[in-house]
C-alpha positions as CSV (number, residue, x, y, z in Angstrom):
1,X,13.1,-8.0,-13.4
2,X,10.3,-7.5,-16.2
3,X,10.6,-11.2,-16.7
4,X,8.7,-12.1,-13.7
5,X,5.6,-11.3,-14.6
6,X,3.8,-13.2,-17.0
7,X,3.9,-15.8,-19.4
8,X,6.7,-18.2,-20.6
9,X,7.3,-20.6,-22.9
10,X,9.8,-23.2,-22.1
11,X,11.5,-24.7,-25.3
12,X,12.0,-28.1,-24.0
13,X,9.4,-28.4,-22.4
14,X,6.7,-27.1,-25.4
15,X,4.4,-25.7,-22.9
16,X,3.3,-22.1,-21.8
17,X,4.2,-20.6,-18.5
18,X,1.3,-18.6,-16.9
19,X,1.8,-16.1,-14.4
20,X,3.9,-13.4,-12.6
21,X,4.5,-12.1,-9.1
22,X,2.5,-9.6,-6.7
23,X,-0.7,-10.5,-4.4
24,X,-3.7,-9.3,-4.0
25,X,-6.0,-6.9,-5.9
26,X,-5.4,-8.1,-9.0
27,X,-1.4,-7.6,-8.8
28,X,0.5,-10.5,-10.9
29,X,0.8,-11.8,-14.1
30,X,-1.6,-13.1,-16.9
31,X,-1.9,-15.4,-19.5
32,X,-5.1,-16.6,-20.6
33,X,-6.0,-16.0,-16.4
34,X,-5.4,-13.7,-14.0
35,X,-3.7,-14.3,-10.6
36,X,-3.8,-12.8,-7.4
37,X,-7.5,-12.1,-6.6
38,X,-9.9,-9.7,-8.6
39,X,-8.5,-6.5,-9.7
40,X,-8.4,-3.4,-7.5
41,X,-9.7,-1.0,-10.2
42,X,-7.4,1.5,-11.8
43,X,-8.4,4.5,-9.6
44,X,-8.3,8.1,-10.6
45,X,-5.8,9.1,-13.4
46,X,-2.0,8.5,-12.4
47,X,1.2,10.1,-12.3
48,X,2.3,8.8,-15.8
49,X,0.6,6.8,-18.4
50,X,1.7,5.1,-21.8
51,X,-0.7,3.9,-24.9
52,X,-0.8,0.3,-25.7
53,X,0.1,0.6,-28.9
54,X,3.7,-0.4,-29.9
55,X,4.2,2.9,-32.3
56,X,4.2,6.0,-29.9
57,X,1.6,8.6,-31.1
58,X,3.5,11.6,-32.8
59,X,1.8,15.0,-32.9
60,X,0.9,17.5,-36.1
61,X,4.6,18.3,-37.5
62,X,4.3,22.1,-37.6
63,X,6.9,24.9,-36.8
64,X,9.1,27.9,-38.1
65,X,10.8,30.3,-36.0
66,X,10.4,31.4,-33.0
67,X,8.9,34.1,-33.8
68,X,6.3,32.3,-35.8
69,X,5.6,30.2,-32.8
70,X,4.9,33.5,-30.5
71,X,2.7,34.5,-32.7
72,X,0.8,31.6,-32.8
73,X,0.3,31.3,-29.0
74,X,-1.4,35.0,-29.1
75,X,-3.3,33.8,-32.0
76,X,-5.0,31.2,-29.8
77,X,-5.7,33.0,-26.4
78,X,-9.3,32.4,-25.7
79,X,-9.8,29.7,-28.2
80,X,-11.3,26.1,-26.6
81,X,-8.1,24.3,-25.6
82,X,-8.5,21.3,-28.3
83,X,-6.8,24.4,-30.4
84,X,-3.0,23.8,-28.7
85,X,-3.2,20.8,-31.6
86,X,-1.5,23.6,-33.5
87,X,1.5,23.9,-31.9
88,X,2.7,20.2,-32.2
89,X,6.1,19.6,-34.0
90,X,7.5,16.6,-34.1
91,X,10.2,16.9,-36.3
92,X,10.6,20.3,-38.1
93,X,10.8,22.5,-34.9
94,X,10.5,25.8,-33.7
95,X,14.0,27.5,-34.4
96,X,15.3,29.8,-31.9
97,X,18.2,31.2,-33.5
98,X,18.9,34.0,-31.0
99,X,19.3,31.4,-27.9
100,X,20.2,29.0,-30.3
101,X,17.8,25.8,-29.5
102,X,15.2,24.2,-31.1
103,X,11.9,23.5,-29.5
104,X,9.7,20.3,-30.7
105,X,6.2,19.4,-28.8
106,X,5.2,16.3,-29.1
107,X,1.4,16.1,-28.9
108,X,-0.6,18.5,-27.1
109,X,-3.1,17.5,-24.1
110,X,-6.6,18.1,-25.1
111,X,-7.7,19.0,-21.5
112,X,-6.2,21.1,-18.9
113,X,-6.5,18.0,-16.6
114,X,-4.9,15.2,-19.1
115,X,-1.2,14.7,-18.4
116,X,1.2,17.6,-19.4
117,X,2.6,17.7,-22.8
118,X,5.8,16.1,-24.1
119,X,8.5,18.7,-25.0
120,X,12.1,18.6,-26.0
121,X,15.0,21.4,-26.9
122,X,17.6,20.3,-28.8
123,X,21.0,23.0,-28.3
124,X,23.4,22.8,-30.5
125,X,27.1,21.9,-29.9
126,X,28.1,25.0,-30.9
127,X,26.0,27.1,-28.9
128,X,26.4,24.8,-25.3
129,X,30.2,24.8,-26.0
130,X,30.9,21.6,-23.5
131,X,34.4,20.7,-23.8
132,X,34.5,17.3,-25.8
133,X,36.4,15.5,-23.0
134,X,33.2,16.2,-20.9
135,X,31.2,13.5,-22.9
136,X,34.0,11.9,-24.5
137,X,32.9,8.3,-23.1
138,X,29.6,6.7,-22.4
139,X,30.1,7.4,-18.3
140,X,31.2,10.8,-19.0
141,X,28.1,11.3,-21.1
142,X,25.5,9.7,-18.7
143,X,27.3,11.7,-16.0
144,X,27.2,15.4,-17.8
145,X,24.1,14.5,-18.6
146,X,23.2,13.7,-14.9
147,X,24.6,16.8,-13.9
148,X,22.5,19.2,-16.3
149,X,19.1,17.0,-15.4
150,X,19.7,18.5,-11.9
151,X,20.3,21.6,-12.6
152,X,17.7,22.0,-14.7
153,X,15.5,20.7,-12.3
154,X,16.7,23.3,-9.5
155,X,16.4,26.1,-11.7
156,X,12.5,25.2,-12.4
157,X,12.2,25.1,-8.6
158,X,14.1,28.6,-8.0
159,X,12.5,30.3,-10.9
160,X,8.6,28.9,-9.6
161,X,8.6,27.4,-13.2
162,X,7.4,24.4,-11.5
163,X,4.6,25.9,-10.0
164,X,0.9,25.8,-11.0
165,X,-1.1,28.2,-11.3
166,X,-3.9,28.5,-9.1
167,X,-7.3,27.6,-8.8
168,X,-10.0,30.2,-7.9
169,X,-11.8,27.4,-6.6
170,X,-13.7,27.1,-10.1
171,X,-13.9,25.2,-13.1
172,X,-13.1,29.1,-14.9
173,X,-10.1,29.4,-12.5
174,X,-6.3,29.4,-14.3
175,X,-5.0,25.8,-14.4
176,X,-1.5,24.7,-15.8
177,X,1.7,26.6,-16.5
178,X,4.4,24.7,-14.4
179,X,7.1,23.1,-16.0
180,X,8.7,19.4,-15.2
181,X,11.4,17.2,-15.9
182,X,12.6,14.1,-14.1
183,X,13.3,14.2,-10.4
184,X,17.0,13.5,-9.8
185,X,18.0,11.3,-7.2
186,X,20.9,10.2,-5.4
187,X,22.1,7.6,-7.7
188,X,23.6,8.8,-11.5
189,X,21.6,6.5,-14.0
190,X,21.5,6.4,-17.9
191,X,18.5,8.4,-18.5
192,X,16.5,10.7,-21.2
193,X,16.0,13.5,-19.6
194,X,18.9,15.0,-20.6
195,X,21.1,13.6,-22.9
196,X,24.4,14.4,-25.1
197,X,24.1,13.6,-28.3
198,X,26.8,12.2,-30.6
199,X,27.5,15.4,-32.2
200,X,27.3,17.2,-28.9
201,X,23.8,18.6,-29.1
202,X,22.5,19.0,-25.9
203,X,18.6,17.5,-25.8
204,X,15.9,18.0,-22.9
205,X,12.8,16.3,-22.4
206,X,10.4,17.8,-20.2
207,X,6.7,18.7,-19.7
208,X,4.8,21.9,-19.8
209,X,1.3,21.7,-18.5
210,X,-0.3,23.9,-21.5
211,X,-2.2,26.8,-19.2
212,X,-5.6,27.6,-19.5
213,X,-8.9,29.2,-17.8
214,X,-11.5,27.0,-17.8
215,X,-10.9,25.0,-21.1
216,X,-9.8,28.4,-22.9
217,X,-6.4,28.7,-23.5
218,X,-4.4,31.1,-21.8
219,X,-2.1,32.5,-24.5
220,X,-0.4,35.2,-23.0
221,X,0.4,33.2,-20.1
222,X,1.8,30.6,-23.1
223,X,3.9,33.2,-24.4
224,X,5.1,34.2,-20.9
225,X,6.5,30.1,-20.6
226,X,8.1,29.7,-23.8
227,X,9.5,33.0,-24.8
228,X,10.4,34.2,-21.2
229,X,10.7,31.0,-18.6
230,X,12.1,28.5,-21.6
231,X,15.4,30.4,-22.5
232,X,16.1,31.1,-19.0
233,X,15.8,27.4,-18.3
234,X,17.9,26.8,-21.2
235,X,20.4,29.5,-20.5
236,X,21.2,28.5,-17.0
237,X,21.4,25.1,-17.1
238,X,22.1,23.6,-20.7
239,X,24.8,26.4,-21.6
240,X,28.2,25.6,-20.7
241,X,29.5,29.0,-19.5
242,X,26.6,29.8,-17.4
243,X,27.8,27.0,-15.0
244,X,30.8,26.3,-12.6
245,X,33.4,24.5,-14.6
246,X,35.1,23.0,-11.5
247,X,31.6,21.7,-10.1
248,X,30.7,20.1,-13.6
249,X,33.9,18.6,-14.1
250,X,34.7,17.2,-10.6
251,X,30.8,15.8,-11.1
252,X,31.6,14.0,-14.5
253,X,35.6,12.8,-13.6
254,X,33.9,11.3,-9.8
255,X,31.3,9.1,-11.6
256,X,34.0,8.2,-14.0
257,X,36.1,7.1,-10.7
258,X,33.2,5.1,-9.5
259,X,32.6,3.2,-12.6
260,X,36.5,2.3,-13.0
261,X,36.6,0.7,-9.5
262,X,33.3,-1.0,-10.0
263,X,35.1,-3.0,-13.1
264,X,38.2,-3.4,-11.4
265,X,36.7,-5.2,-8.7
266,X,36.7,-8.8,-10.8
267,X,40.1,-8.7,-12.0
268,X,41.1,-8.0,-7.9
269,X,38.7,-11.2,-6.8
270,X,36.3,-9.0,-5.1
271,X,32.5,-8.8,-5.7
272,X,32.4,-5.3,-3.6
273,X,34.2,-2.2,-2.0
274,X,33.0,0.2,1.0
275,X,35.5,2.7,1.2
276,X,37.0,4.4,4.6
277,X,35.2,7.5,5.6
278,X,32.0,6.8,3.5
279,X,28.5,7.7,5.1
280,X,26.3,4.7,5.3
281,X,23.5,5.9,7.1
282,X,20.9,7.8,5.6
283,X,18.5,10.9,6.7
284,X,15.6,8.7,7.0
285,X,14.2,5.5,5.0
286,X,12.0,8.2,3.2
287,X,15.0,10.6,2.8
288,X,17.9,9.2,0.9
289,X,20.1,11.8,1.7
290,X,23.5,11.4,4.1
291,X,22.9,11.5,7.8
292,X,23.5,15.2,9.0
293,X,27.0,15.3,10.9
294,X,26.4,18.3,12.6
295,X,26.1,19.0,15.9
296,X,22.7,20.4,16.9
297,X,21.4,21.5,20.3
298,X,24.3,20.4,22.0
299,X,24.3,17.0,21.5
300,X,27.1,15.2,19.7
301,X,27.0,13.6,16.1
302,X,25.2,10.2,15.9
303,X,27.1,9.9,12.8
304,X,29.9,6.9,12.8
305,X,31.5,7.0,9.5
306,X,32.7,3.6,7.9
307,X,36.1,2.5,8.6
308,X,37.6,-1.2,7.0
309,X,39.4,-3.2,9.4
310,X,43.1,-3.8,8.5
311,X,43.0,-7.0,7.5
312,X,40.3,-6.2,4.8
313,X,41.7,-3.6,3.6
314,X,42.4,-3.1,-0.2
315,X,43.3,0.2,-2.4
316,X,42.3,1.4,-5.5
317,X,44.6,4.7,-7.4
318,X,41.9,6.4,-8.7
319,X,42.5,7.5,-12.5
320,X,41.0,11.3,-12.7
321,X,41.1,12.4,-9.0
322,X,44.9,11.5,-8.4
323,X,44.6,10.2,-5.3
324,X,44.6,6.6,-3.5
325,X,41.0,5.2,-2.2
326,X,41.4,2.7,0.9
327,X,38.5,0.4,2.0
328,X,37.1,-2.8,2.3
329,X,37.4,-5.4,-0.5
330,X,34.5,-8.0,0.1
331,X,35.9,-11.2,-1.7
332,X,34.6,-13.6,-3.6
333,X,33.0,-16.2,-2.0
334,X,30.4,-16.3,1.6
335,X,30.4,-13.4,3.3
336,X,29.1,-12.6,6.8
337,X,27.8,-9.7,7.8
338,X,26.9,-10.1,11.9
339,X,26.2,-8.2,15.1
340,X,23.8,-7.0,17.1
341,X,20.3,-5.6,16.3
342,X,20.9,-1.8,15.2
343,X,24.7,-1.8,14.7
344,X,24.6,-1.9,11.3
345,X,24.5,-5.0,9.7
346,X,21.7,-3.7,7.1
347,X,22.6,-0.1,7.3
348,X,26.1,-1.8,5.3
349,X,23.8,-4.3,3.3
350,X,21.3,-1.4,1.9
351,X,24.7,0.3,0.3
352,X,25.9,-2.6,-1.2
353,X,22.6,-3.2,-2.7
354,X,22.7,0.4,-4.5
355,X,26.5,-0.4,-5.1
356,X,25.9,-0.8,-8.8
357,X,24.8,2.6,-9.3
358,X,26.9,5.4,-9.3
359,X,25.7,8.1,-6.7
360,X,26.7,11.8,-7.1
361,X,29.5,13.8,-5.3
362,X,28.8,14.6,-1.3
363,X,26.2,11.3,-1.4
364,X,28.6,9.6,1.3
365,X,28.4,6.4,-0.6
366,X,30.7,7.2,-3.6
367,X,33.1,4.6,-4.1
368,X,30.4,1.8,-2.1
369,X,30.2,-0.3,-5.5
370,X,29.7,-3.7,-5.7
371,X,29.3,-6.2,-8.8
372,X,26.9,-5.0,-11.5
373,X,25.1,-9.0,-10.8
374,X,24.6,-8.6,-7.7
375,X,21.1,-9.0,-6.9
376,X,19.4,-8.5,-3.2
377,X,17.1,-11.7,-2.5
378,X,14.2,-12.0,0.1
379,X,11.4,-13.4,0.6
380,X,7.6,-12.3,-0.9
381,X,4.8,-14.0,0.9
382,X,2.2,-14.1,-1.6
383,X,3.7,-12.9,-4.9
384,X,2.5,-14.9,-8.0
385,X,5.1,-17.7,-9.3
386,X,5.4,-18.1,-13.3
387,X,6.4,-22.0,-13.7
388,X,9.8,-21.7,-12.2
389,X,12.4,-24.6,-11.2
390,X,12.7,-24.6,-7.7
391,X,14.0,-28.0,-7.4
392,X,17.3,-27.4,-5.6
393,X,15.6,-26.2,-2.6
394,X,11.9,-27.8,-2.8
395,X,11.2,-31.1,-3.9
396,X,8.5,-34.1,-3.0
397,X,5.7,-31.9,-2.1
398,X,2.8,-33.7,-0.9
399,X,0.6,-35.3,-3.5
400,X,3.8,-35.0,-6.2
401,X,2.9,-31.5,-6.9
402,X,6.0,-30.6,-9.6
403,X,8.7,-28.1,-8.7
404,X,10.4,-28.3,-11.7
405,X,7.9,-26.1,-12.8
406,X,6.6,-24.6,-10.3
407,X,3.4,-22.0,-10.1
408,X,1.2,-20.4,-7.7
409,X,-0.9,-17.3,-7.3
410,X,-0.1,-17.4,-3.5
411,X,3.5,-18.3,-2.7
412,X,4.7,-19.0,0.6
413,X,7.6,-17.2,2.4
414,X,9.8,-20.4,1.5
415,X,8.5,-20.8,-2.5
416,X,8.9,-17.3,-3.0
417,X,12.1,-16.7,-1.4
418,X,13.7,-20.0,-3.6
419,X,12.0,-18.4,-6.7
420,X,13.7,-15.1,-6.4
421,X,17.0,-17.2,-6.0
422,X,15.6,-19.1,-9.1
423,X,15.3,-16.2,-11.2
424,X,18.1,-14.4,-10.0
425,X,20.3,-17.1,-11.1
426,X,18.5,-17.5,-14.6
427,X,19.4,-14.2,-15.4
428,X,22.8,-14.6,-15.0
429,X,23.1,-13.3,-11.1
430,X,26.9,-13.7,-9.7
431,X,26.1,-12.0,-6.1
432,X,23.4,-12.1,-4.1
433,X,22.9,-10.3,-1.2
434,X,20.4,-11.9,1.7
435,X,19.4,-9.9,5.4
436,X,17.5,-12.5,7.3
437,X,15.0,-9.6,8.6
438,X,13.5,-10.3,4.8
439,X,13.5,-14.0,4.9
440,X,11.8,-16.9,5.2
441,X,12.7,-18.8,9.1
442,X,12.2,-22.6,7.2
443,X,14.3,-21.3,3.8
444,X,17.4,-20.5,5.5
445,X,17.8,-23.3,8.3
446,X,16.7,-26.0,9.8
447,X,18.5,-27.3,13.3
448,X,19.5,-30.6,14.3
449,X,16.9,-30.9,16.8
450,X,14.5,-30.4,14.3
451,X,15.6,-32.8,12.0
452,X,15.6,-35.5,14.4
453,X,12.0,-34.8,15.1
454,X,10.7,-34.1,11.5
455,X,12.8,-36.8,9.2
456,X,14.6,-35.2,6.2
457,X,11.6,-37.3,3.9
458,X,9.5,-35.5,5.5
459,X,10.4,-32.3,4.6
460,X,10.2,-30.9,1.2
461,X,12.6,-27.7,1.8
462,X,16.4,-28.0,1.7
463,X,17.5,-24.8,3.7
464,X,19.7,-22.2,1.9
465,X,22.5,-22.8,4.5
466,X,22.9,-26.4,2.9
467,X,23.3,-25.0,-0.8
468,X,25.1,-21.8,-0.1
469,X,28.1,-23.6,-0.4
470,X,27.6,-25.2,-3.2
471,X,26.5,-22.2,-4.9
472,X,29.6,-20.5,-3.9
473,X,31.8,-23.6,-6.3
474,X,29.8,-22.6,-9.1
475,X,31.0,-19.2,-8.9
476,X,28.3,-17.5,-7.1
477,X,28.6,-15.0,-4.1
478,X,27.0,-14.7,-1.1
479,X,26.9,-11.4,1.3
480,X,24.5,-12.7,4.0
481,X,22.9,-10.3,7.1
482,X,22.8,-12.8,10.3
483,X,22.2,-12.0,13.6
484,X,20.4,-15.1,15.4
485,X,21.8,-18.3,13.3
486,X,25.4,-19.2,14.2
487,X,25.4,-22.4,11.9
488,X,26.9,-20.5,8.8
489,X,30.0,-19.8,10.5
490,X,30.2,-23.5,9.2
491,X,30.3,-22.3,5.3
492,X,31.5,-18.4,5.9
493,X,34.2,-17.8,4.2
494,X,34.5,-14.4,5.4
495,X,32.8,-12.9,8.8
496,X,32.2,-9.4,9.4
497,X,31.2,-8.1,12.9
498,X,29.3,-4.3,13.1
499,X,29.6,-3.0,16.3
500,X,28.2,0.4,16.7
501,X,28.3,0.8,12.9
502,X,32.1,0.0,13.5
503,X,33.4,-2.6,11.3
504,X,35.4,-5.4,12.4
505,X,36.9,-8.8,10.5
506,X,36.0,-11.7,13.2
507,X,36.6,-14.6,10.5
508,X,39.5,-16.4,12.2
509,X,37.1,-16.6,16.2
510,X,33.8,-17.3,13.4
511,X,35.7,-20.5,12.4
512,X,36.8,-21.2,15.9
513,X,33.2,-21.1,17.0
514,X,32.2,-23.2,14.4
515,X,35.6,-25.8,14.9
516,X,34.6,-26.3,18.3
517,X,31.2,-27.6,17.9
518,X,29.7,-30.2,16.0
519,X,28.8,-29.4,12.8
520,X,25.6,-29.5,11.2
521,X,25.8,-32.9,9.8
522,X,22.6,-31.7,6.9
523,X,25.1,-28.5,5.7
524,X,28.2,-30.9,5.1
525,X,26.1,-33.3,3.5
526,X,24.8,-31.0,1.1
527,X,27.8,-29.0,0.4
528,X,29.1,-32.0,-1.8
529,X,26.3,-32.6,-3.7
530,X,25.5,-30.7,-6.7
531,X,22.8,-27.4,-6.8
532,X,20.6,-28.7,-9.3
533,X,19.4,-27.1,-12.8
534,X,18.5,-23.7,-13.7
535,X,15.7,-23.8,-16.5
536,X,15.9,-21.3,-18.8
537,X,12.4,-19.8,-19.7
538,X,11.1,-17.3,-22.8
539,X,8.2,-14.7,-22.4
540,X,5.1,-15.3,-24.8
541,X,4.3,-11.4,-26.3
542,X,1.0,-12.2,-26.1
543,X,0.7,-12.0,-22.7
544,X,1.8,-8.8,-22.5
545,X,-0.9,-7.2,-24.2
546,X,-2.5,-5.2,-21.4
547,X,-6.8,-6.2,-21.0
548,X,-8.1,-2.6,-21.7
549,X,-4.9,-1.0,-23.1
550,X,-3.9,1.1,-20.6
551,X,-0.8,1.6,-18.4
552,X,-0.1,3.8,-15.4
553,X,3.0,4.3,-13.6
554,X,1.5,5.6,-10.1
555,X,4.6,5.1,-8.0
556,X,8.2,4.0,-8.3
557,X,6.8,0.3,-6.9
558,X,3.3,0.1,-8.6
559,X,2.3,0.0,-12.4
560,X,-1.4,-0.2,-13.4
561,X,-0.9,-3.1,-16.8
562,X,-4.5,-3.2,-18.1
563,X,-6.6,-4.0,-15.1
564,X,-4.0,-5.7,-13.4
565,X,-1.4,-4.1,-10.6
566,X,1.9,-4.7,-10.8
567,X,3.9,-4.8,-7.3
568,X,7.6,-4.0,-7.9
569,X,8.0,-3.7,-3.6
570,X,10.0,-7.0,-3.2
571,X,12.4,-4.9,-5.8
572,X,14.8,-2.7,-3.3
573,X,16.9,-2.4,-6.1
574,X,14.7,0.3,-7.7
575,X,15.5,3.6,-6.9
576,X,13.3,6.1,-9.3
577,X,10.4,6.1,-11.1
578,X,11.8,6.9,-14.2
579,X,13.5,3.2,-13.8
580,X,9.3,1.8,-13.4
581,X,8.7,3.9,-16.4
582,X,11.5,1.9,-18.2
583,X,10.1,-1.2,-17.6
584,X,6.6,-0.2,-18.2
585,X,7.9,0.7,-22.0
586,X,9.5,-2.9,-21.5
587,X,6.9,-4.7,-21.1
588,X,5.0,-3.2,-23.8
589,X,7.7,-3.4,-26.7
590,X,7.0,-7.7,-25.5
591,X,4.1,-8.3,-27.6
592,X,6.1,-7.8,-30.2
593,X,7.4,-11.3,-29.1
């Protein structure tokens, strides 16, 4: 993903690569230039932001005990706030021997408006008292960890520790005082938030938005957060006892489940599994939750949970639960997925483009994994292109514009939906997942009729239906949405009908269908001819030094490079901001390049 923004360099080819995707107001790549119109300014001050530099800026390195530390806080109430400098401790600490954590605070914010500051506890093995088996394992690990992210979060929301403190409507008003750490979602991902450590310390990274009146700090109310709110926090979420031992353990062995299906799909030829009585549909597309089953006001359940038809039907014995998981295996190969408009078809697709994430117990979705590869392609009118080979599908353009190497600051529907495939495959894609409601018309066919009016010399763009198969000999998957094109019957290996968000396998009438016409004379052509080349590129660090060193994460699909916006909304794959922030880091830690 944080490849498809700027410059590359192209060994072979000894030339720089210039670009990167997005549109409009100023979103894209740079390199020497910038792409995608002028830039849209960097607006008020965002959610998160990260210095330029590639050394993050550590604090002062004070500390003592805990008791030292509370009386530093009262030392400082009513001072100007540039004074909370003296409670920075990046590496000594302030030791809380009593609730048995140490507190370090990275460096203060000088202003009650700047963004909160950077905090972390560290617990100690001895004093969380996690079983060893709990994070015994990398997946167990992320998992615990997981698990104590959320209910850490949840006990900032009970307690109000999350709260502000209000405004009296004046600059001397209270400001500050609420507490924050990441935002769990429905998906269990490797994260910082809260992490084990090797020797089992427990450590969590949050923010505390120092409090103040005016720009004097507020010490008592300082004292209030860290010697009162702080060890709660800790207490009831980081300390073994104080939690359900069932509920943390069936948490940690379900993920664990999840993750051993996911790898055992290769070795069983399948590139994806939707087990039997899994919730596809979700609240809302702004609520990720599971559909509500309930009845309410009468009226029955809208609900239709999934259900594999027999002749798909595989089974994993799951290695911690104890108990035999049946579903559908997708196999290897072209895959189907067909019906009518709003039965389904991309209510399935959507959790198989998750399916390499683990998602937490009660999701609906556990168990709907699919390859860790798999990528889900469509098209981006108007996202930048960074010198890509898109050869296999576009070649003699008019006036022998090169696709080999291929760049615009304007793509069309067709150019950017073969560069996604381009890019996908050049970092080592092995499934790719394609709904026509997200592609380009000319990309995916092109009928007979057409062909005999517009000759194939004529016509730059080879259609994905003529390469799919040849995709799928070199080892590369397909699961493909269609509703309206019945030509890939020709190529499907496998066809899927949804009916009423009931699944059926309708591969053996698909083939009749397509035995019983003439086939498309372009798709059998192509599907013994070779793909074509995938071009390896490298990024040039300089590029990725951002025009007026700043960077802003203001939404999980929008990050603020230097003047430049970055538009991560073709990427459906990414499902928190904490993921943008990753990237963000990313693409700075490039310059070194």
């Amino acid at each position: 993903w944080i490849f498809r923004f700027f410059t590359f360099y192209h060994p072979e080819r000894k030339m720089s690569y210039r670009g990167g995707r997005g549109r409009g107001r100023g979103r894209g790549g740079r390199g020497g230039g910038y792409y995608g119109g002028s830039s849209g300014g960097r607006g008020s001050q965002g959610p998160q932001s990260f210095d330029s530099s590639t050394q993050p800026r550590t604090g002062g390195d004070n500390g003592g005990t805990h008791s030292d530390f509370v009386e530093l806080l009262r030392r400082l109430d009513g001072k100007q706030y540039p004074a909370y400098h003296d409670i920075e401790s990046s590496t000594r600490g302030w030791v809380n021997n009593i609730e048995g954590y140490t507190l370090y605070i990275g460096r203060a914010q000088g202003d009650p408006y700047a963004k909160p500051t950077r905090c972390r506890v560290i617990v100690k093995g001895d004093t969380a008292k996690f079983p060893p088996v709990s994070h015994q394992n990398k997946v167990r690990s992320v998992a615990l960890g997981d698990y104590l992210n959320r209910v850490f979060y949840q006990s900032c929301k009970d307690m109000g520790a999350d709260v502000k403190a209000r405004e009296a409507g004046n600059w001397n008003g209270p400001k500050g005082g609420d507490i924050e750490i990441s935002r769990p979602t429905q998906h269990v991902i490797e994260q910082s938030a809260v992490r084990i450590l090797p020797n089992g310390d427990i450590c969590a990274q949050f923010t505390v938005n120092l409090p103040a009146r005016g720009r004097s700090i507020l010490g008592h109310k300082a004292v209030q957060i860290f010697d009162q709110t702080l060890p709660q926090l800790v207490q009831k979420s980081l300390i073994y006892t104080s939690l359900d031992a069932n509920v943390v353990t069936r948490h940690v062995l379900n993920v664990e489940d999840q993750e051993w299906v996911r790898s055992n799909l290769e070795i069983r030829g399948l590139v994806a599994f939707v087990p039997d009585g899994a919730i596809l549909p979700r609240m809302s597309g702004a609520d990720d939750r599971p559909m509500d089953e309930t009845v309410k006001d009468g009226e029955n359940s809208k609900l239709v949970r999934f259900h594999s038809p027999d002749t798909l039907r595989v089974s994993f014995d799951l290695p911690n639960m104890g108990k035999t998981l049946a579903g559908i295996g997708i196999r290897k190969g072209i895959t189907l997925i067909v019906g009518g408009g709003f039965h389904g078809k991309s209510t399935l697709l959507s959790a198989l483009q998750v399916g390499m994430y683990n998602k937490i117990p009660g999701d609906g979705r556990e168990f709907c994994v699919c390859s860790s590869t798999a990528v889900k392609i469509r098209s981006e009118d108007g996202r930048n292109v960074s010198e890509v080979n898109i050869s296999p599908f576009i070649s003699n353009l008019p006036f022998g514009k090169n696709t080999e190497c291929f760049a615009s600051p304007d793509a069309s529907g067709s150019t950017s939906q073969a560069t996604n495939i381009m890019e996908a495959l050049e970092m080592g894609a092995k499934t790719l997942l394609i709904d026509e409601d997200t592609c380009a018309t000319n990309f995916m066919i092109r009928d007979d009729k057409m062909m005999e009016l517009v000759h194939k010399d004529k016509e730059p763009i080879t259609p994905f239906l003529y390469k799919v198969k040849t995709l799928s000999k070199q080892g590369i998957s397909v699961i493909l949405v269609v509703g309206s094109c019945g030509d890939f019957f020709d190529v499907a290996d496998t066809t899927i009908l949804m009916d009423s968000y009931s699944c059926y396998d309708v591969t053996s009438r698909a083939k009749q269908i397509a035995a019983s016409r003439a086939a498309n004379s372009g798709a059998l052509a192509a599907s013994r001819a070779s793909f074509g080349n995938v071009t390896p590129r490298c990024p040039v660090g300089t590029a990725f030094n951002p025009n007026n060193g700043k960077i802003t994460v203001r939404s999980k699909a929008l990050i603020a490079y230097g003047d430049v916006e970055l538009d991560l909304s073709g990427l459906e794959q990414i499902v928190s901001k904490e993921q943008t922030n990753s990237i963000a880091l990313a693409l700075q830690r490039l310059t070194a390049l």
